[in-house]
Structures are given as structure tokens and as C-alpha cells.
N, C-alpha and C positions, 0 to 999 in steps of 0.2 A: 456299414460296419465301422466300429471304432478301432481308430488307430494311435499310436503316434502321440504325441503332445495332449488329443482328446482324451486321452486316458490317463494322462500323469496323476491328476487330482485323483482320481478313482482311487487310483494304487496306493496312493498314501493316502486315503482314507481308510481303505483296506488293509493295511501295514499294521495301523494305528488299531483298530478298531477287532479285527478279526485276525491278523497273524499271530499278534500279541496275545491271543487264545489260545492259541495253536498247540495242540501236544504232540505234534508230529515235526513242529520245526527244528532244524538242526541248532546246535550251539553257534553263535554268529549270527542266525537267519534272522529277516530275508535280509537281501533275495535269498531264496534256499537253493534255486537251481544251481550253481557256482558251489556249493556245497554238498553236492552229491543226490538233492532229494527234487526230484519233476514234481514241484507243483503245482496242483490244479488251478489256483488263484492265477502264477506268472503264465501258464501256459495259455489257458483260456478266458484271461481278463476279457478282451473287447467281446466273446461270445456272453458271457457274463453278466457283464452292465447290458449290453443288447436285452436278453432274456429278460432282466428283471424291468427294462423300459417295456417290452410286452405286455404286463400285467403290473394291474392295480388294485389290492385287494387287498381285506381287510383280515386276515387268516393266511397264513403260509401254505397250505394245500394249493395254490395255482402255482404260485411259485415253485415248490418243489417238483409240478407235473414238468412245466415250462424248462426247469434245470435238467432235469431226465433227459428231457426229449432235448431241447436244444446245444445244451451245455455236453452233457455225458454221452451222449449215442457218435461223437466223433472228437472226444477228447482220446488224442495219441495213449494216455496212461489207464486206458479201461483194457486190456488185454494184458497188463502188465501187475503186480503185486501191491501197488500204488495206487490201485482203484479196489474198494471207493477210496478217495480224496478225503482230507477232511472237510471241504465243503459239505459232504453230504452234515458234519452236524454243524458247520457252521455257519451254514445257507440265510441262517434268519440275521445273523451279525451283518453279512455280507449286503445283504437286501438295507436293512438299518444305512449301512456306510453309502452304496451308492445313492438311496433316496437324501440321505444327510449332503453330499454334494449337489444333489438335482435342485434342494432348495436352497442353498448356495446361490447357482447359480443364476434362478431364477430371483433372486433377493436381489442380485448384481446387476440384474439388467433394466428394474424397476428405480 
């Protein structure tokens, strides 16, 4: 599981990339939690990047099974008015951002 400092990059590439989409984010956001709105990105980030490191594929259909199933069947905001997320449309920005830092950091280590 990702935590902590492992995920800093993530979030701001996610910030950058997929928040700044967002027609759900509050005035100010992010972070949007602090502003009254549980988001699915802040809440479930390290489940998130996990998922989408599970699958490599060239079509978002794995991906989106992988978010279902790992992401959303124990995100806290699926019983509540707030599910679905707007991950659900904006799963493929999401995937774009984290794979954009994975070759980051593999460029970095080379």
C-alpha cells in the first residue's frame, strides 16, 4: 500500500491533471475535503495508484473493472450521495497522471 511522501507526486499530478476537470470541485478546491466535499481522489488515492499499477493495458475496460472492484466496493463515500465520484468519468485522466509520474520516475532512476 502507498502512503505518505509515496504519494505526494501522485496527488499533484492529480491536482494538476484531473481535479482541474472536476465539475464537482468546490470554489477553492483541492483539497476539496476542508471544503465540505469527500473526495474520491483525497480519500482513496494510495487505493488508486495501487489499482491502476495492477493493470496494463491498452483500453480502459481493465481499468475501469480494477476501480470497481478495488477502488469503489470499500470507498467510505459509496453508501453516501457522493458516490459515484467523479472518478467514475474521470478514471482515464487519472490513469494518464499516475502512469505520467511512473515514467517520471523510472526516467529518474536510469
Amino acid at each position: 500500500m502507498y502512503e505518505g511522501t509515496d504519494l505526494e507526486e501522485y496527488l499533484v499530478e492529480i491536482r494538476e491533471q484531473v481535479c482541474s476537470r472536476c465539475i464537482e470541485r468546490p470554489p477553492g478546491g483541492p483539497p476539496c475535503q476542508p471544503l465540505g466535499k469527500r473526495c474520491g481522489v483525497e480519500i482513496n488515492l494510495g487505493e488508486l495508484v495501487e489499482a491502476v499499477h495492477h493493470e496494463r493495458a491498452s483500453w480502459m475496460g481493465p481499468y475501469i473493472e480494477r476501480f470497481h472492484q478495488d477502488v469503489c466496493a470499500h470507498c467510505v463515500n459509496r453508501p453516501t450521495e457522493q458516490c459515484p465520484c467523479a472518478l467514475e468519468y474521470l478514471l482515464e485522466l487519472a490513469v494518464e497522471a499516475i502512469e505520467s509520474v511512473d515514467e517520471r520516475r523510472a526516467a529518474r532512476l536510469n
